[in-house]
N, C-alpha and C positions, 0 to 999 in steps of 0.2 A: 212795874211788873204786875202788881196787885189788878190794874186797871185791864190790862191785857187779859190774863187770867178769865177777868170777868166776861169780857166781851167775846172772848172765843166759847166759854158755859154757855153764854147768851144765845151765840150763834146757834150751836148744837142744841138748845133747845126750842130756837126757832124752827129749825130743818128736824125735829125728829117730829112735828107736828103737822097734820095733813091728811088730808082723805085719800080715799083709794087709789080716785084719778092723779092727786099728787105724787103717791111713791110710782105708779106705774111709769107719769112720765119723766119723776128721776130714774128708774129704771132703763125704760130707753135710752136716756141722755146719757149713760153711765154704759149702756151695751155700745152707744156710739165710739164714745171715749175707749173703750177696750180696742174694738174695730182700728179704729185709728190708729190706737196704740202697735198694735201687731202689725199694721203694717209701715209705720217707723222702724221698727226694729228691725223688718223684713228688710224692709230700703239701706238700712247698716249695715246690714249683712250681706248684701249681694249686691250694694249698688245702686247707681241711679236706672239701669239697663230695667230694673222691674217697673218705673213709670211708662214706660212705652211711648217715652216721648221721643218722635223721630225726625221731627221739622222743627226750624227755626223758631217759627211762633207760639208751639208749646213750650221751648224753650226759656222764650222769651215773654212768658207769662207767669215761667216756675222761678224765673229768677227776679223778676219783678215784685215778689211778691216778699221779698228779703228785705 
């Protein structure tokens, strides 16, 4: 448990370290992530009907990928 402990300090003091350009494009990558997020939930809530997949092949692209 000890060892664990460490390595996740470790991590967090790896990732709080970085220049401007670094937080900015954790930033984006993190605006991405929310993005994303919101529309998961959107898609739980109302359904697969908000993909707007209406042919076979989108279909068959969205389940492919499971």
């Amino acid at each position: 448990m000890k060892n664990i402990w460490h390595f996740y300090m470790g991590t967090l003091v790896l990732i709080s370290k970085g220049s401007k350009a670094y937080y900015c494009w954790v930033l984006f990558l993190l605006g991405l992530m929310a993005i994303g997020a919101v529309a998961y939930v959107q898609q739980l809530n109302e359904g697969l009907i908000v993909t707007n997949m209406r042919d076979q092949v989108s279909w068959g692209f969205y389940i492919s990928n499971f």
